[in-house]
C-alpha positions as CSV (number, residue, x, y, z in Angstrom):
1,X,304.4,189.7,103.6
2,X,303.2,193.2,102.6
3,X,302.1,194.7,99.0
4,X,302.3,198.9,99.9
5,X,301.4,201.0,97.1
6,X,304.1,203.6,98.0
7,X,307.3,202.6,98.7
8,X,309.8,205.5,100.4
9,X,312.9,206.1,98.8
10,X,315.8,203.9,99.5
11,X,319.2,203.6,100.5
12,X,320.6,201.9,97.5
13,X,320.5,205.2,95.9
14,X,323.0,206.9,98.6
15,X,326.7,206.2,97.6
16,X,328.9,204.9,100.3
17,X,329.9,208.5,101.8
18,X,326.4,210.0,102.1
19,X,324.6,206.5,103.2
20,X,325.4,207.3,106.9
21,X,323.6,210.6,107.2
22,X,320.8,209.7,104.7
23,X,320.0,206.5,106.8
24,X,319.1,208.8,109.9
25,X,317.0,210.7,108.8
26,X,315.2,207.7,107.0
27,X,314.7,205.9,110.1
28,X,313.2,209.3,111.2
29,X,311.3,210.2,108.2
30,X,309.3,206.4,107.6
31,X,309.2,205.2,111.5
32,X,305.0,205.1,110.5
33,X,305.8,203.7,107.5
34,X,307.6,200.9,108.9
35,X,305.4,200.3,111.8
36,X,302.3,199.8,109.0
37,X,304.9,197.4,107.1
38,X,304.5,195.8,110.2
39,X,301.1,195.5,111.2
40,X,300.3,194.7,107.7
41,X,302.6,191.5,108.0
42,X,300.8,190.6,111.6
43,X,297.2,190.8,109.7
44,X,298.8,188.7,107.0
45,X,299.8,185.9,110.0
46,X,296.3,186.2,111.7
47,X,294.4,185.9,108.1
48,X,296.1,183.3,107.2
49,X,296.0,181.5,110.3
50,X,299.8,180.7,109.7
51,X,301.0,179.8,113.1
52,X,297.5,176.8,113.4
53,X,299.1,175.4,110.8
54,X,302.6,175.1,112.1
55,X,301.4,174.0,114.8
56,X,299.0,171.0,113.2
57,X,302.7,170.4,111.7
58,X,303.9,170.0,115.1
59,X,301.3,167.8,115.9
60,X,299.2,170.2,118.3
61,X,295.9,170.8,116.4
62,X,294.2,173.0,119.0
63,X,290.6,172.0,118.5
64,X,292.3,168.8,120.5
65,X,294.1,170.2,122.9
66,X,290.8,172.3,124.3
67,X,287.9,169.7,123.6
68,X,286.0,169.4,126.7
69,X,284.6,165.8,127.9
70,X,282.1,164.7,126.0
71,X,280.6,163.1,128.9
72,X,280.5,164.1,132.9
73,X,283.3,161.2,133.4
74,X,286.8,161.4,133.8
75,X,287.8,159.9,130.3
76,X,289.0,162.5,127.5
77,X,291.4,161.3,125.1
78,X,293.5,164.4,123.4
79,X,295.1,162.0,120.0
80,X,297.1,164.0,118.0
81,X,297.6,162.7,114.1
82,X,300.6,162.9,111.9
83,X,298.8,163.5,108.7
84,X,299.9,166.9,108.4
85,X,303.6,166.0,108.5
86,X,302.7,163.5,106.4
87,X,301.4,165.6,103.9
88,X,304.3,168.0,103.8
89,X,307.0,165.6,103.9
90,X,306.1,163.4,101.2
91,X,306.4,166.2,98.6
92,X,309.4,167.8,100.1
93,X,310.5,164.4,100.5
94,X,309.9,163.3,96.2
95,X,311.1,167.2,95.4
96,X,314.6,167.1,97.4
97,X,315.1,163.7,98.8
98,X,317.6,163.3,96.8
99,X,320.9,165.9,95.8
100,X,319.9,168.6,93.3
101,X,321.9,168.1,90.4
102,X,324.1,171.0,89.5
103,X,325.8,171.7,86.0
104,X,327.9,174.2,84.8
105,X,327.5,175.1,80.8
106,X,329.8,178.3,79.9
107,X,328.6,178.0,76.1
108,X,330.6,179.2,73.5
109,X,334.7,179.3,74.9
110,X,335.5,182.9,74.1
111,X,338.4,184.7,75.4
112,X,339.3,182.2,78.0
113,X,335.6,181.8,79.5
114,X,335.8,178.2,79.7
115,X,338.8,178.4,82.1
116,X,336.3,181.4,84.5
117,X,333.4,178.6,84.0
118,X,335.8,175.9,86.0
119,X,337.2,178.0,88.6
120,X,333.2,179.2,89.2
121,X,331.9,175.6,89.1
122,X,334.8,175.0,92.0
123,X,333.6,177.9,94.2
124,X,329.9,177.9,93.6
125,X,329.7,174.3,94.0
126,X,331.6,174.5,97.3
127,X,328.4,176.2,98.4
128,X,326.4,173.8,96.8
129,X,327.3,170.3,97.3
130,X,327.2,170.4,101.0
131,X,324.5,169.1,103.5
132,X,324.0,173.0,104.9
133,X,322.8,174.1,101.2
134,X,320.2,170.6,100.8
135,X,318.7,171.3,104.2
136,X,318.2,174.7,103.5
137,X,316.4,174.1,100.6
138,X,314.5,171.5,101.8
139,X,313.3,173.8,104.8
140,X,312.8,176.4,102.4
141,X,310.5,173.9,100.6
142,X,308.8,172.7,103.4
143,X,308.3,176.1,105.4
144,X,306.6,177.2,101.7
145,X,304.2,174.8,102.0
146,X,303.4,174.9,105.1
147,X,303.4,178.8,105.7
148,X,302.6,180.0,102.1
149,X,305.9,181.4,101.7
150,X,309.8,181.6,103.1
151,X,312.8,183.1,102.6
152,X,316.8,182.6,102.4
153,X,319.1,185.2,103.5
154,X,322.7,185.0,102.3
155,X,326.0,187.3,103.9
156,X,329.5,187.6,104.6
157,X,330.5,187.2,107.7
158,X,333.2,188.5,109.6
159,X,335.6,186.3,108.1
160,X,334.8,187.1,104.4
161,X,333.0,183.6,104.4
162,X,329.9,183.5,102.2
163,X,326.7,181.8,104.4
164,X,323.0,181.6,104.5
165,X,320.3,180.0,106.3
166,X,316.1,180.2,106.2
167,X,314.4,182.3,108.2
168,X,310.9,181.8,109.7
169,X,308.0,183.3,108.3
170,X,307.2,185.6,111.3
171,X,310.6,187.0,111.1
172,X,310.8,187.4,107.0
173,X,308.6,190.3,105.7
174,X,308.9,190.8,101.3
175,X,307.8,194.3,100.7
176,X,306.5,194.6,97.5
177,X,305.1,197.2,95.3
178,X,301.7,197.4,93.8
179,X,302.9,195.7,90.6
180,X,304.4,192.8,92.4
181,X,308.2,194.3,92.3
182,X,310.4,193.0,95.6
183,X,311.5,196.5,96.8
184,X,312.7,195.4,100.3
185,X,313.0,192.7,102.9
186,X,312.6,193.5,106.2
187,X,313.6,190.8,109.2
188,X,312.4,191.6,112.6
189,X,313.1,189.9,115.7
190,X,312.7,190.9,119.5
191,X,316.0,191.8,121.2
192,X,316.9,192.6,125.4
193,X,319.7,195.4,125.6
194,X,321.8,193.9,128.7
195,X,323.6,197.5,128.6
196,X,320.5,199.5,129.7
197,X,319.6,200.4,132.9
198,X,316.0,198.8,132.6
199,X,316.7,196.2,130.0
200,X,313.8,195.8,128.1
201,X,312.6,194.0,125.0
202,X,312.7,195.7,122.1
203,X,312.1,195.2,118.2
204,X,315.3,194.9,115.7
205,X,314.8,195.0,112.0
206,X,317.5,194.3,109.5
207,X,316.4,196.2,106.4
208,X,317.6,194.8,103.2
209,X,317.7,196.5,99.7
210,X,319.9,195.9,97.0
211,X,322.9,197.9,98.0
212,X,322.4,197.4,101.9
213,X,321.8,195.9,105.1
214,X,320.5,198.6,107.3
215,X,319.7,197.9,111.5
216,X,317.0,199.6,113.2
217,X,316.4,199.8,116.9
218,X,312.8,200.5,118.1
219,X,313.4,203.2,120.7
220,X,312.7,202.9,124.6
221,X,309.0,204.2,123.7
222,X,308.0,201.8,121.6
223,X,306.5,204.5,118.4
224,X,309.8,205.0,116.8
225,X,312.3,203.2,115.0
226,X,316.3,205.0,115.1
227,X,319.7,203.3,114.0
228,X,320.6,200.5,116.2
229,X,323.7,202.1,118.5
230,X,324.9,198.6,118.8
231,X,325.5,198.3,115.1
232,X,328.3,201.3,114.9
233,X,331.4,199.1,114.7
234,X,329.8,197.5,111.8
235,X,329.4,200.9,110.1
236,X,325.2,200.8,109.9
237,X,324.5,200.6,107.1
238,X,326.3,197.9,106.0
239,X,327.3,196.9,102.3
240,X,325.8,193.4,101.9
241,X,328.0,192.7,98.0
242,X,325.2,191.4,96.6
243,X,324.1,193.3,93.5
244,X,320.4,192.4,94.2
245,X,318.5,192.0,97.6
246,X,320.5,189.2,98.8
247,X,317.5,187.4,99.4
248,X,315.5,183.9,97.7
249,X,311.9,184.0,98.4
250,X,309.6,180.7,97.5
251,X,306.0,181.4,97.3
252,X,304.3,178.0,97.6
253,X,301.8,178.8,94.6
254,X,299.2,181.3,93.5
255,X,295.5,180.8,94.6
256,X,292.7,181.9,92.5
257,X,290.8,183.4,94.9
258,X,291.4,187.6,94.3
259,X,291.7,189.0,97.7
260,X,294.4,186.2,98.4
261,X,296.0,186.3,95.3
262,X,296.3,190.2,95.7
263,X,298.3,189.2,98.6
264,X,301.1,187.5,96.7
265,X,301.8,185.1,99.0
266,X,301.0,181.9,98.0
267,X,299.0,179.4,100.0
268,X,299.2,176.2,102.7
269,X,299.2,172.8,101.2
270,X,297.5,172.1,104.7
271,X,294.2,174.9,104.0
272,X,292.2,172.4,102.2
273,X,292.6,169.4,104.4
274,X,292.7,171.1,108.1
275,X,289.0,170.5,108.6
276,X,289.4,166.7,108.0
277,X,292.7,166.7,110.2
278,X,290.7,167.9,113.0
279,X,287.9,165.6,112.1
280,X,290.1,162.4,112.2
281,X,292.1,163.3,115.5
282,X,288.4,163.9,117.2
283,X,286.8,160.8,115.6
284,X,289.8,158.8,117.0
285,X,290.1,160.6,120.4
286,X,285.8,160.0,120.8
287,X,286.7,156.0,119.9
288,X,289.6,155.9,122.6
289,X,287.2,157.3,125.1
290,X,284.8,154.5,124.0
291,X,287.5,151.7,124.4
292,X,288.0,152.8,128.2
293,X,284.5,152.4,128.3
294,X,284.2,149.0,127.0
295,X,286.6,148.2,130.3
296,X,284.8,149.8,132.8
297,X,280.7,148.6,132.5
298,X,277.8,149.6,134.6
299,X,277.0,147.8,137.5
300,X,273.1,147.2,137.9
301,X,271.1,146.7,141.3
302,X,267.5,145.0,141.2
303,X,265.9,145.2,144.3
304,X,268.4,146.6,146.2
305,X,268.1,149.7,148.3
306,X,271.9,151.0,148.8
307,X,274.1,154.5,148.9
308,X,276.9,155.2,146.3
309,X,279.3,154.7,149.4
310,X,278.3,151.6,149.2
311,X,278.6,150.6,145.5
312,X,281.8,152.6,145.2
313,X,283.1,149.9,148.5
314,X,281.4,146.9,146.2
315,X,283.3,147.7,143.1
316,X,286.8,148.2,144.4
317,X,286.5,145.4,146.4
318,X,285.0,143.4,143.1
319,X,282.6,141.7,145.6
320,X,278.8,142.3,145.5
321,X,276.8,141.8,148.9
322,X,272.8,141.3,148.3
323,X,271.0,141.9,151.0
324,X,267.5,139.1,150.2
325,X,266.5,136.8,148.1
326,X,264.5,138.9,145.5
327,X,267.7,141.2,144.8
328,X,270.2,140.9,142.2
329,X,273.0,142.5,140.4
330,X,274.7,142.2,137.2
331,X,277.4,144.0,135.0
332,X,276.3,146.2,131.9
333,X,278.6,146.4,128.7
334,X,278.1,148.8,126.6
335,X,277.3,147.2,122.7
336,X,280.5,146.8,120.8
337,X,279.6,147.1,117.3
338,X,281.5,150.3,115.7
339,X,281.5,149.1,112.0
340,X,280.1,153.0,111.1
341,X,282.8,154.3,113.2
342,X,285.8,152.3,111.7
343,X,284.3,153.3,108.2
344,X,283.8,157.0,109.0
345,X,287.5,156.8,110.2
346,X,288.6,154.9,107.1
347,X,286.8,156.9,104.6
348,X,288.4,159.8,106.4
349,X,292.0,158.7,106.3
350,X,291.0,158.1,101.9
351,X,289.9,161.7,101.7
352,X,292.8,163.1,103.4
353,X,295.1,161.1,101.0
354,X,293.3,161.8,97.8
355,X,292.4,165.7,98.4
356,X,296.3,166.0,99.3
357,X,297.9,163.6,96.5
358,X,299.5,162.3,98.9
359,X,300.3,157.8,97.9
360,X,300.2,155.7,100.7
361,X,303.6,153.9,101.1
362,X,301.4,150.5,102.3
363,X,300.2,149.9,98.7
364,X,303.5,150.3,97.0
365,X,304.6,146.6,98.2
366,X,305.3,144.5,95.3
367,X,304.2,147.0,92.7
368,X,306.1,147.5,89.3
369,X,307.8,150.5,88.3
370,X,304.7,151.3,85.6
371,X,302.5,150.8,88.8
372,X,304.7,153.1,91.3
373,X,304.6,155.5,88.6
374,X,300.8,155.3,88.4
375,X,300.6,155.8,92.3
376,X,303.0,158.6,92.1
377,X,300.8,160.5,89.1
378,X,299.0,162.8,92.0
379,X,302.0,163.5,93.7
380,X,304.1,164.0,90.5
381,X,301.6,166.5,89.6
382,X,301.6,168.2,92.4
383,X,305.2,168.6,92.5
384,X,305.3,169.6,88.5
385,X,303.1,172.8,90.3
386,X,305.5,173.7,93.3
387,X,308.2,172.9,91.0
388,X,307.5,176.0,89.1
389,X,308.1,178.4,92.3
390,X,310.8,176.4,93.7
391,X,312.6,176.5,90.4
392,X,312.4,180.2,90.2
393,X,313.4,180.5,94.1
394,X,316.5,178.4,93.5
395,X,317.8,180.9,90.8
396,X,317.5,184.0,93.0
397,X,319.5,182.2,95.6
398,X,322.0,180.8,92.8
399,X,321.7,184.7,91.8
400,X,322.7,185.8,94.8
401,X,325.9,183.6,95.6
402,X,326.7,184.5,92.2
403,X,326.8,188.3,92.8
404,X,329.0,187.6,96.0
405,X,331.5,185.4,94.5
406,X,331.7,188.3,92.0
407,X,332.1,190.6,94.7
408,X,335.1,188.7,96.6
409,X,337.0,188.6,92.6
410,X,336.5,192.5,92.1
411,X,337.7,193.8,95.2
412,X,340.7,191.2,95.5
413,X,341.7,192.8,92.2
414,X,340.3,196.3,93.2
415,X,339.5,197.5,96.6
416,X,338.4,200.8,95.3
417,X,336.4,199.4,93.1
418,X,332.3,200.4,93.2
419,X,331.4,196.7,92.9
420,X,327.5,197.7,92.6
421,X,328.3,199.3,89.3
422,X,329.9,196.5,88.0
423,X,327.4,193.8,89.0
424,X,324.6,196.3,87.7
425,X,326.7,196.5,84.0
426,X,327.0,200.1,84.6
427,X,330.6,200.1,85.2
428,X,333.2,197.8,83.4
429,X,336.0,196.0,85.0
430,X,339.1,193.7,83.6
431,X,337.9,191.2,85.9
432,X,336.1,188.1,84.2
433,X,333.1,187.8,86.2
434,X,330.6,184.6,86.6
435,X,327.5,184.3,85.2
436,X,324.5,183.1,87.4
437,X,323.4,181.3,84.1
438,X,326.0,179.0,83.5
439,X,324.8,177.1,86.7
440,X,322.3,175.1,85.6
441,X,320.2,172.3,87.7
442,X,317.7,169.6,88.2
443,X,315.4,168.8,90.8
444,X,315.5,165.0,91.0
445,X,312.4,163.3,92.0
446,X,312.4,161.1,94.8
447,X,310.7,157.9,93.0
448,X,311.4,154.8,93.9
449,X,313.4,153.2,90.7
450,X,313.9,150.2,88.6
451,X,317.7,150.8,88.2
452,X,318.3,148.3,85.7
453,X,315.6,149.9,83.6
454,X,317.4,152.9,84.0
455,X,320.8,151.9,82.4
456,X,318.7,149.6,79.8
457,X,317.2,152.8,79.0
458,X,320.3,154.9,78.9
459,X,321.9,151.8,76.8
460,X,319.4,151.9,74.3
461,X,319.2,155.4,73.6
462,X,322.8,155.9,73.3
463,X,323.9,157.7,69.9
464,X,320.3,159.1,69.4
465,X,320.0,161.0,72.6
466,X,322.9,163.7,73.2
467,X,324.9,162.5,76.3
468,X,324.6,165.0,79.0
469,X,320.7,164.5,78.8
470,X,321.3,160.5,79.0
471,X,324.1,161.1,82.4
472,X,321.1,163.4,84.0
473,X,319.1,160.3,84.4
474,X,322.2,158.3,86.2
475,X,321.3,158.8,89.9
476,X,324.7,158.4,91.0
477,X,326.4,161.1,88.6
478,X,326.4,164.6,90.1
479,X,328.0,166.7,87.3
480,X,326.8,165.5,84.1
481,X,328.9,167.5,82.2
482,X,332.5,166.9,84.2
483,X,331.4,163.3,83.1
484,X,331.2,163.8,80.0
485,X,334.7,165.1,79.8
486,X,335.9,162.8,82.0
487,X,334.9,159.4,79.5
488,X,335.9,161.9,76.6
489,X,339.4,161.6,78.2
490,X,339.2,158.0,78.4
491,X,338.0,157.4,75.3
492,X,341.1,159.3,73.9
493,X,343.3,157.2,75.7
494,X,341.2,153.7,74.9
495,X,341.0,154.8,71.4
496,X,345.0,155.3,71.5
497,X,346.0,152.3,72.8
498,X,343.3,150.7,70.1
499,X,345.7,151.9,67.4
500,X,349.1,150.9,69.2
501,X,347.6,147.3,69.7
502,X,346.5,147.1,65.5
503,X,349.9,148.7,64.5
504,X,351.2,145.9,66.7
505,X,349.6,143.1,65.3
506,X,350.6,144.6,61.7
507,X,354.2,144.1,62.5
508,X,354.6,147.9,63.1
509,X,355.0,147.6,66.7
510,X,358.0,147.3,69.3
511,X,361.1,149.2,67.5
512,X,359.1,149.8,64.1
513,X,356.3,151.1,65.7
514,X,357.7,154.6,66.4
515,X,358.2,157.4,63.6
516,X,361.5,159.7,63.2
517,X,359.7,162.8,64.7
518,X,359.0,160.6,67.8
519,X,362.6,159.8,67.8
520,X,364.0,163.5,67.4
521,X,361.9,164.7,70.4
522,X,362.7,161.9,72.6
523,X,366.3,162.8,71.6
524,X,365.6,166.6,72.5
525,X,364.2,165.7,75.9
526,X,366.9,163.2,76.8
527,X,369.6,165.6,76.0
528,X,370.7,163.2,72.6
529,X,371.6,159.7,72.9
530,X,374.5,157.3,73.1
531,X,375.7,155.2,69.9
532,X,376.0,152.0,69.9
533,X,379.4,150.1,68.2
């Protein structure tokens, strides 16, 4: 993540021909430029101790892995919690757990748009409606909250096959401008050229604007950055067909805080509660070290004059020799009462739950739907916030996939054609193109559900309620609106064969029921018909 106050010029504004030359002397001209970008973004990692709480996610807070023994014994218990994966999860969890519903409404059918909406709600929903496109999401969710933001790439690959996948956090850098525009997106990863003489690691960025993807190789020096060599056969820089950075970037909320919010990169659901994380997994690793305790007691000597040579022999041997009458020896247990301790963990395990809004699942036995609801009210408002981001994430991807499809229906009509123009409106084509805002969706919370309350509900506010809001509220119906025009159909037909059956019982059925018209086409499509004698 980087906010620069001057952003070079870029390579969107070079057309095809020139792009080539223009991109050399770019890499050239802005190698410092870059290499702040870059800096900037590791600062950003470091400040906002990203990868500690990745890797509390992972379950490897690090305060536990390096706590030292709290006595000069042997026992040091290292337990790990889950609450942090418990955190994220249960909002990612109620936000995407199940399928996002996706709708297509063209609007008003004008010059044949209706029949453009169905052939996009085939090909955009071939994108959508598969387990790739709900994982992706939900990692882009979950990544968010976690690591204050993340990002979706989408391309064409080599087969003229539309993908995308999310990228991690240390890889993705947004460049934006002082007033919060997305100018660029850089990716950078390390890369070993096996071709060298002395392979050595290197950095590779992929530099994304809205016309497009540009690769840049650091050279064998390590100051500069040049066009990657190994990229030639792909032409470097390479038209992405997107007429937009073909990138969706979720920012997991705003903090208040100025020189964070300045930032513009959101903030960890895990910030707030790391402290009492750490405090639970210590309180419980101290109380395991206790328990081992409890097993292994103090043996006392009165009156006894021995070596530890000795004692160690006695114990292993769990026989005691005395050596006169006036000695003795007896075992030492430490005092079992840890009511504070069980309370201090208990009260802990509450305030993790509460500051988070996080329900626990253990209460929700038995409850009613009016009580799951009320248990849910925390969560439900803290996904109402994310939802917000998410929401405005989703339609840059939709965006996006949208300007590719539109892409891959221009230049099967046009080769030639300057698709950028086009998608931009500053060209215009024969082509009918899509429109990213026919697609429309809902995130479906993931809230346990009374079913039959649900259809009583829909049953009840049938004829008051317009339809397609009723169908959103069916869990099993993916596209409302295909639906609807599916039980309009059968309507048609039930309402049909309702007027054949009263005609029938009129006496107006069988061989009275039909009309002359009916007759004179059936004659027309049978070629006439025989007479009888």
């Amino acid at each position: 993540m980087a906010v620069v106050n001057v952003v070079p010029e870029l390579l969107s504004v070079y057309s095809a021909d020139r792009v080539k030359e223009a991109a050399v002397s770019w890499a050239e001209q802005n190698s410092a430029w870059l290499k702040k970008v870059l800096d900037q973004h590791s600062s950003f990692l470091t400040e906002s101790e990203v990868d500690k709480y990745q890797a509390a996610y992972d379950g490897e807070l690090e305060a536990i892995e390096n706590r030292d023994k709290s006595r000069g014994d042997d026992i040091n218990h290292k337990l790990q919690v889950d609450m942090a994966q418990l955190i994220i999860d249960t909002v990612v969890d109620y936000m995407t757990g199940k399928p996002i519903t996706w709708t297509i409404e063209p609007g008003e059918d004008e010059q044949g748009q209706k029949q453009v909406a169905d052939e996009y709600r085939k090909e955009i929903l071939e994108l959508l409606r598969t387990e790739n496109a709900q994982r992706v999401l939900a990692e882009q969710l979950r990544q968010g909250s976690i690591a204050c933001y993340s990002g979706v790439i989408c391309w064409v690959d080599e087969d003229g096959n539309i993908d995308y996948d999310e990228f991690p956090v240390q890889e993705l850098i947004p460049v934006y401008d002082s007033r919060g525009k997305l100018r660029l997106v850089i990716r950078k990863y390390l890369v070993i050229d096996e071709t060298e003489e002395n392979p050595t690691e290197r950095t590779k960025l992929e530099v994304y604007d809205s016309r497009y993807v540009t690769y840049l190789l650091q050279d064998e020096e390590g100051q500069n950055f040049q066009l990657d060599p190994n990229e030639e056969v792909t032409g470097n820089p390479v038209k992405h067909h997107a007429g937009r950075i073909p990138v969706s970037i979720f920012k997991n909320g705003t903090p208040a805080k100025y020189e964070e919010r300045k930032k513009r990169a959101g903030t960890s659901d895990l910030k707030v509660v790391f402290s009492l994380l750490e405090n639970l997994a210590g309180a419980m690793s101290d109380k395991a070290n206790t328990v081992d305790r409890l097993l292994d007691q103090f043996l006392l000597f009165k009156n006894v004059t021995t070596t530890e040579e000795e004692v160690v022999k006695m114990r292993k041997a769990r026989a005691i020799v005395l050596k006169n009458k006036e000695s003795d020896a007896s075992f030492l247990a430490p005092g079992q009462e840890d009511g504070a301790v069980e309370n201090h963990l208990n009260r802990l395990e509450n305030k993790i739950h509460l500051t988070t809004n996080t329900p626990k699942i253990n209460e929700l036995s038995g409850a009613t739907a009016t009580e799951i609801k009320m248990k849910y009210a925390g969560l439900d408002i803290k996904a109402g916030k994310k939802e917000n981001y998410f929401s405005q994430a989703i339609k840059e991807f939709i965006a996006v996939l949208t300007d590719l499809l539109n892409a891959r229906r221009i230049l099967e009509k046009n080769p030639e054609a300057d698709i950028y123009a086009i998608l931009k409106g500053e060209e215009q084509t024969s082509v009918q193109l899509y429109d990213p805002d026919w697609l429309q969706f809902t995130i479906n919370r993931n809230l346990p559900q009374n079913f039959l309350e649900i259809a009583q509900i829909v049953s009840t506010l049938s004829g008051t309620v317009p339809d397609s809001y009723l169908y959103e509220l069916l869990w099993f119906i993916e596209d409302p609106v295909a639906a609807l025009e599916e039980m309009k159909k059968q309507k048609e037909e039930a309402s049909k064969r309702s007027a054949a059956a009263g005609l029938t019982a009129l006496g107006f059925g069988g061989e009275f029921g039909s009309t002359g018209a009916e007759d004179k086409n059936n004659d027309e499509e049978g070629g006439g018909g025989s007479e009888e004698a």
